[in-house]
C-alpha positions in Angstrom: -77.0 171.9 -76.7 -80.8 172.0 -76.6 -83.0 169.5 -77.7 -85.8 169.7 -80.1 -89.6 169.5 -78.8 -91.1 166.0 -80.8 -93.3 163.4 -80.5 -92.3 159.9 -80.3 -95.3 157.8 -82.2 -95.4 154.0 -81.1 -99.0 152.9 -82.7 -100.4 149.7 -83.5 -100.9 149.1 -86.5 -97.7 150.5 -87.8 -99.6 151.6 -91.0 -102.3 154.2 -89.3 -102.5 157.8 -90.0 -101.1 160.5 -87.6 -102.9 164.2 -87.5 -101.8 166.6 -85.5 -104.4 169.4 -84.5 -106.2 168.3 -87.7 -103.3 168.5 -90.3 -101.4 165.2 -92.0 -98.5 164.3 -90.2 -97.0 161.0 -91.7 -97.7 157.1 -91.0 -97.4 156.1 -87.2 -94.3 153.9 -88.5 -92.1 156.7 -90.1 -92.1 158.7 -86.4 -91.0 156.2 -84.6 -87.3 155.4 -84.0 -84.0 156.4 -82.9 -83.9 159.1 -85.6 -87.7 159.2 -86.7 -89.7 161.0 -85.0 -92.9 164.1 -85.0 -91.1 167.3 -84.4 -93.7 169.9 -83.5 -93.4 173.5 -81.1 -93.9 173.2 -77.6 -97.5 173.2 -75.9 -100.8 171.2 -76.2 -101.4 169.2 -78.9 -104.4 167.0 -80.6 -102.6 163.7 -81.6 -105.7 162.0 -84.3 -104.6 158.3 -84.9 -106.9 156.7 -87.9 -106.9 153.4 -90.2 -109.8 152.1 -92.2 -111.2 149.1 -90.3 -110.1 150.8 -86.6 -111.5 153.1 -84.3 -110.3 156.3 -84.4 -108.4 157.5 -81.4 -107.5 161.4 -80.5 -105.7 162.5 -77.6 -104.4 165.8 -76.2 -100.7 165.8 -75.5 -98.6 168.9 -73.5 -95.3 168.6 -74.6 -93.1 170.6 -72.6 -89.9 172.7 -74.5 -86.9 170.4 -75.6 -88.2 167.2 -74.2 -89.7 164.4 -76.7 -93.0 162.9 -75.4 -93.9 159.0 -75.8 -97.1 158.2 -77.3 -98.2 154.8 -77.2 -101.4 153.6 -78.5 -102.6 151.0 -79.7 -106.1 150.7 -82.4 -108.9 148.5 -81.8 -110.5 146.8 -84.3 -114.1 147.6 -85.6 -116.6 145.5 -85.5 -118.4 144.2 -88.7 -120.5 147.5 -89.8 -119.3 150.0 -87.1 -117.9 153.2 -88.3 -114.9 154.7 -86.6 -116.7 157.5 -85.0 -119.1 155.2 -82.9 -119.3 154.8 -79.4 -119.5 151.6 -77.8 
């Protein structure tokens, strides 16, 4: 039997956004689990993690045909009038 090619999503806060390559994919919460998970087609991926009030994080993923890959992330906090865009 072959397995599927997915994305395991383990993000803190459970409530952020997932994008992948710039299109809605769920809440971090709903893809991660035994049977929850991202399934997407095999190669490189842009993984786009995003709550209100946290920095933004993006990162590029290869995941390789019928294996899952484990992202784990986790969001920092913004500061009082930062924007989640800026640099520190």
């Amino acid at each position: 039997m072959v397995s599927e090619t997915a994305v395991k999503v383990d993000v803190k806060p459970k409530q952020a956004q997932v994008f992948v390559d710039g299109y809605y994919a769920g809440i971090a919460d709903d893809l991660n689990g035994v049977f929850k998970h991202l399934r997407t087609t095999p190669g490189g991926h842009e993984i786009s993690i995003c709550l209100d009030g946290y920095r933004t994080m993006n990162q590029n993923i290869y995941v390789a045909p019928g294996t899952t890959f484990k992202l784990k992330l986790t969001l920092d906090k913004l500061a009082p009038g930062a924007s989640s865009d800026s640099q520190q």
